[in-house]
NUKEKE-578746 format. One record per residue (C-alpha): x, y, z; residue number from 1; residue in three letters. Coordinates in steps of 0.001 Angstrom, whole numbers, plus 524288, in hexadecimal, padded with zeros to 5 digits. Last residue first. Layout:
+-------+-------+-------+-----+-----+
:    c1 :    c2 :    c3 :   i :  aa :
+-------+-------+-------+-----+-----+
:     X :     Y :     Z : NUM : ALA :
...
+-------+-------+-------+-----+-----+
//
This chain:
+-------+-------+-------+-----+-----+
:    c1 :    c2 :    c3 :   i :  aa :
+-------+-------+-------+-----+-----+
: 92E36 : 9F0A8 : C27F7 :  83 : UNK :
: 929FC : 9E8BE : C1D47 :  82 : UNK :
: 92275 : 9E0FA : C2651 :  81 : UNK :
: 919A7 : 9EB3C : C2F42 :  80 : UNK :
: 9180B : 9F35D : C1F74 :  79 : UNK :
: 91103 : 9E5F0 : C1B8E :  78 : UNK :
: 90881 : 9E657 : C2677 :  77 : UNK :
: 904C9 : 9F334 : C25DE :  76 : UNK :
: 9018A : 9F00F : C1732 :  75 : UNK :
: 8F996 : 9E542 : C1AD8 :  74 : UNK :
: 8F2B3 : 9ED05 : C24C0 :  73 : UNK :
: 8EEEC : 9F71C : C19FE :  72 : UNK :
: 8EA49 : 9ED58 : C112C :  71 : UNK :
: 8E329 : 9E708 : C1B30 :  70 : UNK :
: 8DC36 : 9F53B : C1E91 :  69 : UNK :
: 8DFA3 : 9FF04 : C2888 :  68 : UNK :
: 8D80F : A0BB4 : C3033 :  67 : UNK :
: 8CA75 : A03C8 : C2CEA :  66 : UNK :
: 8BEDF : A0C18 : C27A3 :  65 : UNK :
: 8BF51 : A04C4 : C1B0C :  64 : UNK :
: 8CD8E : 9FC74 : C1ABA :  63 : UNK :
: 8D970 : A054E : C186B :  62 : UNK :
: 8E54C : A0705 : C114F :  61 : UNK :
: 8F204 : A0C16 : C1968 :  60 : UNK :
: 8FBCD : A04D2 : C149B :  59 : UNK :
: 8F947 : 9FCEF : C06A5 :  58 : UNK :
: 90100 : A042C : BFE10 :  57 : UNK :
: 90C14 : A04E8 : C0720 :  56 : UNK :
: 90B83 : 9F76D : C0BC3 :  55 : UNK :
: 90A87 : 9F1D0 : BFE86 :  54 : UNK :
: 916A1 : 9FA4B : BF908 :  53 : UNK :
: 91D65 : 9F6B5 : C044D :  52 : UNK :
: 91BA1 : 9E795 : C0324 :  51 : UNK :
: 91F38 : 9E8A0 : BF3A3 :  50 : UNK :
: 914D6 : 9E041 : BED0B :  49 : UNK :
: 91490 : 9D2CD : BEAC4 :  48 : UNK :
: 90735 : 9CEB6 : BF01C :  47 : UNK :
: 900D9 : 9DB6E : BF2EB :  46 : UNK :
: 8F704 : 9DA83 : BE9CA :  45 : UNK :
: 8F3D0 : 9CD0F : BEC56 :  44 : UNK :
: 8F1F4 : 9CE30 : BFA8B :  43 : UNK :
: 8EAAD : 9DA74 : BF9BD :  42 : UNK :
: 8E129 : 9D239 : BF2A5 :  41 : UNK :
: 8DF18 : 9C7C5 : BFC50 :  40 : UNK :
: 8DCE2 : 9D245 : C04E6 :  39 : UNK :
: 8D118 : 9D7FA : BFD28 :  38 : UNK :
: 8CB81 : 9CB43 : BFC3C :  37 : UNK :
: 8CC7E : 9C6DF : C0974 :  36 : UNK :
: 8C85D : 9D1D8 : C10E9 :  35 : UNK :
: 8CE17 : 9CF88 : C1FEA :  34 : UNK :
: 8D35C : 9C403 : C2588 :  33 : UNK :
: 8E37A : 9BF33 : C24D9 :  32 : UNK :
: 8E9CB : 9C4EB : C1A6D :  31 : UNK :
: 8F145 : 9C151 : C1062 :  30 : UNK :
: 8FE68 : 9C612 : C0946 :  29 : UNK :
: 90764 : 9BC38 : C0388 :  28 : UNK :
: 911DE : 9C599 : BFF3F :  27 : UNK :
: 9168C : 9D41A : BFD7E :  26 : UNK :
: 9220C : 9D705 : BF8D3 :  25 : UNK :
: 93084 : 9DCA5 : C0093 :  24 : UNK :
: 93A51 : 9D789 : BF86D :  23 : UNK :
: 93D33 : 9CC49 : C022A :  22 : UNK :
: 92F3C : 9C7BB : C038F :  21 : UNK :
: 92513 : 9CD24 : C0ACA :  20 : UNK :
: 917F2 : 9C43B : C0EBB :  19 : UNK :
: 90C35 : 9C63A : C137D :  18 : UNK :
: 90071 : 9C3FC : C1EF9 :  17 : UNK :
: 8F71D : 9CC03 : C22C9 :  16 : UNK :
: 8EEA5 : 9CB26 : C31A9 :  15 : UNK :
: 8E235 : 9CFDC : C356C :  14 : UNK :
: 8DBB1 : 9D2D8 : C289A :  13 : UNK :
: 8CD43 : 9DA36 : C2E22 :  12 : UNK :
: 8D6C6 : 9E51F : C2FEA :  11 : UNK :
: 8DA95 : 9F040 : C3B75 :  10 : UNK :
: 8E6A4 : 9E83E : C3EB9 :   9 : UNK :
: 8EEF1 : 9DF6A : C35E7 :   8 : UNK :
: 8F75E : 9D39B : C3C79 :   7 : UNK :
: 90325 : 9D331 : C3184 :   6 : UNK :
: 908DE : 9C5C3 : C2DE9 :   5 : UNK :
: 914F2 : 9C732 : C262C :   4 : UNK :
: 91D4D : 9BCC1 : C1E3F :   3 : UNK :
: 92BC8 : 9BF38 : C1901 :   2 : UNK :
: 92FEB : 9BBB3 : C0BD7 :   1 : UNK :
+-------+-------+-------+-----+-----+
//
């Protein structure tokens, strides 16, 4: 399992943190600031899913008026380690 730390930009979360392991899931996600709730729930409904699959479902969702969202910058951050 390898460990990310992904600084985020545009969010009130300024950094994530997860984990990959060898057949390419999700792990361990958290998040450093923003809405606690809500992220703690992205967190368990992403734990154990396909890293691609969470990226890609994830990319490009957005925040009220904001061009990004945590969700968003988590799966940037995601698609930055899988390559």
């Amino acid at each position: 399992m390898k460990h990310y730390d992904y600084k985020t930009k545009g969010t009130c979360a300024v950094e994530i943190h997860f984990d990959i392991d060898d057949e390419k899931k999700i792990h361990n996600v958290s998040f450093d600031r923003g809405c606690n709730g809500n992220l703690k729930a992205i967190s368990k409904l992403v734990e154990g899913q396909d890293a691609k699959g969470v990226a890609d479902l994830l990319y490009g969702n957005t925040c009220g008026m904001k061009a990004t969202s945590c969700a968003d910058q988590l799966a940037r951050g995601i698609k930055e380690a899988i390559g």
